[in-house]
C-alpha positions as CSV (number, residue, x, y, z in Angstrom):
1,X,0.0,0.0,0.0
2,X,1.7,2.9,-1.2
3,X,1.1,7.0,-0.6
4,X,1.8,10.0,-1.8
5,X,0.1,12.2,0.5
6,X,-3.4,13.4,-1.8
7,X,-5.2,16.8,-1.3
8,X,-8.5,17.7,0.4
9,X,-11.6,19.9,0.1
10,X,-11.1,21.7,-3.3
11,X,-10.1,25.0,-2.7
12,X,-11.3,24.9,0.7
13,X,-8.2,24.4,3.3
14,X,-8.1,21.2,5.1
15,X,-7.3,21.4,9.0
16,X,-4.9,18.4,7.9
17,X,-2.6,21.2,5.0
18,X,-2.4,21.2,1.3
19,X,-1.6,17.8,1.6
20,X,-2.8,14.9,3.6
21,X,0.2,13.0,5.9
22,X,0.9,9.9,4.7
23,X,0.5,8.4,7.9
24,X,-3.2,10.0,7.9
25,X,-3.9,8.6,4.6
26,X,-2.3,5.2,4.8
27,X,-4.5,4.8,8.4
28,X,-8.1,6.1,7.1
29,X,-7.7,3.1,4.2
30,X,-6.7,0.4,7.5
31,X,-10.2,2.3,9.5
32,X,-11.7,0.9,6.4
33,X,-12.0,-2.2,7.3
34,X,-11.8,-2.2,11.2
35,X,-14.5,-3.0,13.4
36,X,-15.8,-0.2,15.8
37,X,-15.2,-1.5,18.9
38,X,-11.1,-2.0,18.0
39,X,-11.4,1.1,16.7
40,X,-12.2,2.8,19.8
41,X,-10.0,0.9,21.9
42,X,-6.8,2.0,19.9
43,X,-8.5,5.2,20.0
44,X,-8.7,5.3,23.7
45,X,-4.7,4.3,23.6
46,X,-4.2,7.3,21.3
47,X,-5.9,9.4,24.1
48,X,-3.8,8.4,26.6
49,X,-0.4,9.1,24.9
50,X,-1.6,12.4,23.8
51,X,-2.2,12.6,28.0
52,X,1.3,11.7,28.4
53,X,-0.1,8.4,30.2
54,X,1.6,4.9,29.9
55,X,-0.2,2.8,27.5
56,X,2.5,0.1,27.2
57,X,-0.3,-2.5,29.2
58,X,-3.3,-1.7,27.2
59,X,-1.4,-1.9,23.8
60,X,0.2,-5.2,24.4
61,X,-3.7,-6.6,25.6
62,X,-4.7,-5.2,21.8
63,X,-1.9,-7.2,19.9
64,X,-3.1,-10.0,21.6
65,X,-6.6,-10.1,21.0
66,X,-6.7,-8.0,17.5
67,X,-6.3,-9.7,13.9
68,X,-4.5,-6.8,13.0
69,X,-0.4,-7.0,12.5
70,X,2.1,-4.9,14.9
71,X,2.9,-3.0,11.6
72,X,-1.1,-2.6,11.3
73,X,-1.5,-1.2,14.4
74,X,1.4,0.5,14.4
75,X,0.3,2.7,10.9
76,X,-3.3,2.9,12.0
77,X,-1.9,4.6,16.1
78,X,0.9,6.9,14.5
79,X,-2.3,8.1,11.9
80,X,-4.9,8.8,14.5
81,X,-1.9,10.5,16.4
82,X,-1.1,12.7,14.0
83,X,-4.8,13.4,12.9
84,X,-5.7,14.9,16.7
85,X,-2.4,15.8,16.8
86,X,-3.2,18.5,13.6
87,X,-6.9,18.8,15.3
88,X,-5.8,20.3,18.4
89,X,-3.1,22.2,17.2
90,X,-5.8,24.9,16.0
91,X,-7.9,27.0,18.2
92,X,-11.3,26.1,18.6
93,X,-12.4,28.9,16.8
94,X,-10.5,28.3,13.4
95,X,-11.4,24.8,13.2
96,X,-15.1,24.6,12.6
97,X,-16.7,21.1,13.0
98,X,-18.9,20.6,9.7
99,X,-15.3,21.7,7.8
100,X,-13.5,19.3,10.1
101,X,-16.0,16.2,9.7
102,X,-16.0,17.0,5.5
103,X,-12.2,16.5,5.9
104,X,-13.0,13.1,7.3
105,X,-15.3,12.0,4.9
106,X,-13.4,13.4,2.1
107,X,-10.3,10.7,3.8
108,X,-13.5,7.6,3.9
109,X,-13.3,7.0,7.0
110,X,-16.2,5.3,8.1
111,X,-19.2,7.3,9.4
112,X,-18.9,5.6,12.8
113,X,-15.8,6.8,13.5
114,X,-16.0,10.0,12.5
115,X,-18.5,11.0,15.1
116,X,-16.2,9.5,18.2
117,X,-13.4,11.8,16.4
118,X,-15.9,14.5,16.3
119,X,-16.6,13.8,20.3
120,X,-13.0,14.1,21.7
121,X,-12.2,17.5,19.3
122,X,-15.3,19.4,20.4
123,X,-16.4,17.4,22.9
124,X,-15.9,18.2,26.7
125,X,-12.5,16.4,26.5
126,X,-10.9,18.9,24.2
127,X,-9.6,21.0,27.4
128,X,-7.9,18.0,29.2
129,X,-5.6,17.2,25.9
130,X,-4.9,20.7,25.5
131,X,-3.9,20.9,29.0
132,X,-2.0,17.9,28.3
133,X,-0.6,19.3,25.7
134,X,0.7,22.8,27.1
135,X,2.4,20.6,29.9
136,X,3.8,18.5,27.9
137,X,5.7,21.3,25.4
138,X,5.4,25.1,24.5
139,X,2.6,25.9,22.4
140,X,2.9,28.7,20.4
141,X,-0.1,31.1,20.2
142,X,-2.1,29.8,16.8
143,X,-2.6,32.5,14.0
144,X,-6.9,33.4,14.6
145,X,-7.3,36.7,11.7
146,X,-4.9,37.9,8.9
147,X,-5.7,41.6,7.4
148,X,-3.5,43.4,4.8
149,X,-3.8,46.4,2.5
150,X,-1.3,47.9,0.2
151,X,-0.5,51.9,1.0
152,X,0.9,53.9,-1.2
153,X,3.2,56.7,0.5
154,X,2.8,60.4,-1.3
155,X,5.4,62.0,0.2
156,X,8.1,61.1,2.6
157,X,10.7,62.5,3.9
158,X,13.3,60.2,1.8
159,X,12.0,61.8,-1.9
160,X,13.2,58.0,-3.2
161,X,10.5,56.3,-1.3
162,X,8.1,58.9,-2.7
163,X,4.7,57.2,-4.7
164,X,6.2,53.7,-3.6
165,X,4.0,51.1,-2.7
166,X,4.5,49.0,0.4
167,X,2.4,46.6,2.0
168,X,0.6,46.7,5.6
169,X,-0.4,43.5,7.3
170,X,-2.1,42.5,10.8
171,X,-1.9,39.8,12.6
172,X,-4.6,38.7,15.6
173,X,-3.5,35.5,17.1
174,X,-5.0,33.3,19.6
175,X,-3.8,34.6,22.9
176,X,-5.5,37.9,21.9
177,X,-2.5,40.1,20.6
178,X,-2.3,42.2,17.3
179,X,0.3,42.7,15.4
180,X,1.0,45.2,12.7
181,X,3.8,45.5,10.4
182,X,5.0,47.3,7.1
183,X,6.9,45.1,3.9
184,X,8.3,46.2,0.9
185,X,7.0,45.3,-2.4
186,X,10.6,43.6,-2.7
187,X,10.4,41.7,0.7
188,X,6.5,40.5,-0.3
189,X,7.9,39.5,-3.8
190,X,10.5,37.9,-1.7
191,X,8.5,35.7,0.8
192,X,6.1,34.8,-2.2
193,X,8.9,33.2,-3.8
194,X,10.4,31.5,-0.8
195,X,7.1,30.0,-0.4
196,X,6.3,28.5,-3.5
197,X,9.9,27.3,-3.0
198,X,9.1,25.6,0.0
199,X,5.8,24.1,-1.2
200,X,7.9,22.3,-4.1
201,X,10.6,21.1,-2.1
202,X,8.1,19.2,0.1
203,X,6.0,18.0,-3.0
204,X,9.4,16.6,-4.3
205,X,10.2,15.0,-0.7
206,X,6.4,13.4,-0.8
207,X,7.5,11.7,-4.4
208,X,10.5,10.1,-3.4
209,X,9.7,6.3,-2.9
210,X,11.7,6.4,0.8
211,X,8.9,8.6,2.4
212,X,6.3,6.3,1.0
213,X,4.8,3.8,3.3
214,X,4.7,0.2,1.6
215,X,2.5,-2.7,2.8
């Protein structure tokens, strides 16, 4: 089984990136034939690593019992991981649950299990994993609102920079601060290039056969 890490949602923005994780995608195909009841219980393991509790006992009582392979269970843990992981990274109020449960749909996973993924990410356990979360590492403040506008300066007191364009942008992030700052045209031009650079250097990563995962 082999993956190259597919988009999601059309020009809408998946909470997941422009691209899906391999792990992510690899897992929703194992969901797809999983029962529901071993899919909550390696759920509930998930859980309690993202807790920072030991789930060493309850993973070894799952390899016993399960039909599934170690490298199985293995794919289908690191892929739920990730998927909260991505989940909980965003504040509450960027990730909106219809976007979040199309994302899941648009990956198959089965209805079933997109309602108990639904439950822990809006549910009432969504403050205990963040808590977990903040203990367990820094957690940068998430970006919530992006403004910009592009000013045009009449007169300065540099004549040079007279009638040249620069652009204004604001940031709101998630613990509440603003942020306002001036770029050049040349800096913008700058960053939009470095960008694009950066988004081909990890599509080219994603193609090479030693990121792909093979069953």
């Amino acid at each position: 089984m082999a993956s190259s890490g597919k988009s999601l949602a059309g020009s809408r923005q998946s909470f997941l990136g422009v691209r899906v994780p391999p792990a992510v995608e690899t897992m929703a195909q194992y969901l797809q034939e999983l029962d529901r009841d071993s899919f909550r219980k390696l759920l509930m393991v998930v859980v309690s690593v993202l807790e920072g509790k030991d789930c060493k006992e309850s993973l070894n009582v799952i390899l016993e019992t399960s039909s599934l392979s170690e490298e199985q269970l293995t794919v289908i843990i690191s892929g739920m991981h990730r998927l909260l992981h991505e989940a909980l990274r965003l504040p509450i109020s960027a990730l909106k649950q219809e976007a979040f449960k199309e994302d899941l749909k648009d990956l198959r996973i089965p209805e079933d299990f997109i309602s108990d993924f639904l439950g822990l990410i809006f549910g009432n356990r969504r403050p205990v994993l963040e808590a977990a979360a903040q203990k367990q590492g820094t957690r940068l403040p998430g970006l919530e609102d992006f403004r910009w506008r592009v000013d045009v300066a009449i007169s300065t007191s540099l004549l040079a920079r007279a009638l040249q364009p620069s652009i204004l942008m604001q940031l709101k992030l998630s613990d509440k601060t603003s942020h306002r700052f001036e770029v050049p045209v040349a800096k913008f031009h700058e960053l939009r290039y470095n960008v694009a650079l950066m988004l081909k250097e990890m599509n080219d990563l994603e193609k090479r056969s030693v990121l792909k995962i093979q069953d």
